[in-house]
C-alpha positions in Angstrom: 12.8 -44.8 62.3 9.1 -46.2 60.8 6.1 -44.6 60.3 4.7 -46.1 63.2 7.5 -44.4 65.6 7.1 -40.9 63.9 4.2 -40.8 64.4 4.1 -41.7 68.3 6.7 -38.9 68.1 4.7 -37.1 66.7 1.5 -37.6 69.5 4.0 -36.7 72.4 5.5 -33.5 70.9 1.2 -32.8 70.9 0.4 -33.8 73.7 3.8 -32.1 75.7 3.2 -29.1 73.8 -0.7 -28.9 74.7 -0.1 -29.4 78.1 3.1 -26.9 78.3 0.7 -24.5 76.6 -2.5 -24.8 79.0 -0.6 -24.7 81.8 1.7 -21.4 80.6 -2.2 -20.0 79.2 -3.1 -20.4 83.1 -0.5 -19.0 84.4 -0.7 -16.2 82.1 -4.3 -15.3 82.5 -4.0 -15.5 86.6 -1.2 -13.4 86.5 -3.7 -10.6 84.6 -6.1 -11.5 86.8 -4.0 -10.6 89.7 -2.9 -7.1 88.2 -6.5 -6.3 87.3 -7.7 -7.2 91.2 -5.0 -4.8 92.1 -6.6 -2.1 89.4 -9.5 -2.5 91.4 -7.9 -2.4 94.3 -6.1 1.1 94.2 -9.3 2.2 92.0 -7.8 2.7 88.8 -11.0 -0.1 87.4 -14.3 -0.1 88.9 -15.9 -3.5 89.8 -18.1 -3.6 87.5 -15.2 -4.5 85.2 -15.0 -8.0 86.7 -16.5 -9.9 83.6 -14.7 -8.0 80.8 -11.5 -8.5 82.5 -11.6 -12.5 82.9 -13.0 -12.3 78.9 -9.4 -10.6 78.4 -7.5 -12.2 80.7 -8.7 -15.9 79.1 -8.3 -14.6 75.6 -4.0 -13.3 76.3 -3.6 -15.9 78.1 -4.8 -18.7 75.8 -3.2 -17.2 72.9 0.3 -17.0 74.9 -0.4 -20.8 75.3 -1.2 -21.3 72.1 1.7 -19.7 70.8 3.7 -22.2 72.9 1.9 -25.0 71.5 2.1 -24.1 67.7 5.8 -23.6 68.4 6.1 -27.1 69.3 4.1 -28.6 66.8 4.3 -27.2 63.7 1.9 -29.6 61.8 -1.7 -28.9 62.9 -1.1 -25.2 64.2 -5.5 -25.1 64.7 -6.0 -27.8 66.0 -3.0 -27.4 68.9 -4.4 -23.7 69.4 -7.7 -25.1 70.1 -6.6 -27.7 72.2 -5.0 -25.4 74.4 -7.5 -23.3 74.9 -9.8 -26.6 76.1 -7.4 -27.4 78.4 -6.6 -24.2 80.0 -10.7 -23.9 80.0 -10.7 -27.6 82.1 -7.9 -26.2 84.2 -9.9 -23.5 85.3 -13.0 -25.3 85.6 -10.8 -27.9 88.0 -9.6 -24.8 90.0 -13.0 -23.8 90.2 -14.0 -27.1 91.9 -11.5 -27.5 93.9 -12.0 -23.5 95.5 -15.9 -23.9 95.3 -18.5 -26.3 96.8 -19.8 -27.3 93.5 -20.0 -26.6 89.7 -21.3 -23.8 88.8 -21.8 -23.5 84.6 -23.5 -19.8 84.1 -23.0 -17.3 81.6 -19.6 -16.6 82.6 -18.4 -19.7 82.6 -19.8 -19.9 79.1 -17.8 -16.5 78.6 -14.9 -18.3 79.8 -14.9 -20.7 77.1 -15.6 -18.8 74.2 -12.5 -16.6 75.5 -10.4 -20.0 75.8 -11.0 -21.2 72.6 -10.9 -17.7 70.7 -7.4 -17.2 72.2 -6.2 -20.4 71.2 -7.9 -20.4 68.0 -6.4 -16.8 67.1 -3.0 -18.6 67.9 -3.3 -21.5 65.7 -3.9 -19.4 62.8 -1.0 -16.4 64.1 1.2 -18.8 65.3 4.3 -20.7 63.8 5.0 -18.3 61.0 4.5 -18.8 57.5 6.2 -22.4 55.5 9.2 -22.4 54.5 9.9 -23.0 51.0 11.8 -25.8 49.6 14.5 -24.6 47.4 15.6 -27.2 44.7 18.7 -29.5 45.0 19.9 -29.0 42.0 21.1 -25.2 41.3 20.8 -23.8 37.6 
């Protein structure tokens, strides 16, 4: 195999594991979303909650995502983090449009973000365990 094929190996196993991650960072966070509107629900939380919760909820659920993503590519852990946590930001943003009339960009959504790209940050650096060591080939 050349350089020139690892390497486009190399950009799917990113991009696959990026996209695998958003979408498991979305699923995550909606899940907690949907277990802290019961909370509310039954009383347990008070409304006022509401902004805290989605901080949290985008923060797990990016860093679940993230964790997916470093796990499939080992090379730029950061960087794949990160990414995930943009893309699980633009899938909420396009779930946000698509439920909505228009876009609103407010202080949550800016809390949103920051709790994307926290999670998947915090994943990069977490994530994908230490290096292994070489050992030698030859044995003394």
């Amino acid at each position: 195999m050349g350089k020139a094929e690892a390497q486009g190996t190399n950009a799917v196993q990113m991009a696959t594991g990026v996209a695998l991650g958003g979408l498991l960072a979305l699923g995550v966070e909606l899940s907690i979303l949907l277990l802290g509107a019961l909370a509310v629900s039954n009383g347990i939380l008070k409304e006022d909650a509401a902004a805290q919760l989605t901080a949290a909820a985008c923060v797990l659920g990016c860093f679940v995502g993230g964790l997916l993503a470093c796990m499939r590519w080992r090379s730029k852990r950061l960087l794949g983090g990160v990414a995930t946590g943009v893309v699980c930001y633009l899938l909420i943003v396009a779930v946000g449009l698509l439920m909505s009339d228009g876009l609103a960009l407010g202080t949550q959504a800016l809390i949103e973000l920051a709790g994307c790209l926290c999670g998947g940050a915090l994943a990069g650096l977490l994530g994908g365990g230490g290096r292994k060591k070489r050992t030698s080939a030859r044995k003394k």
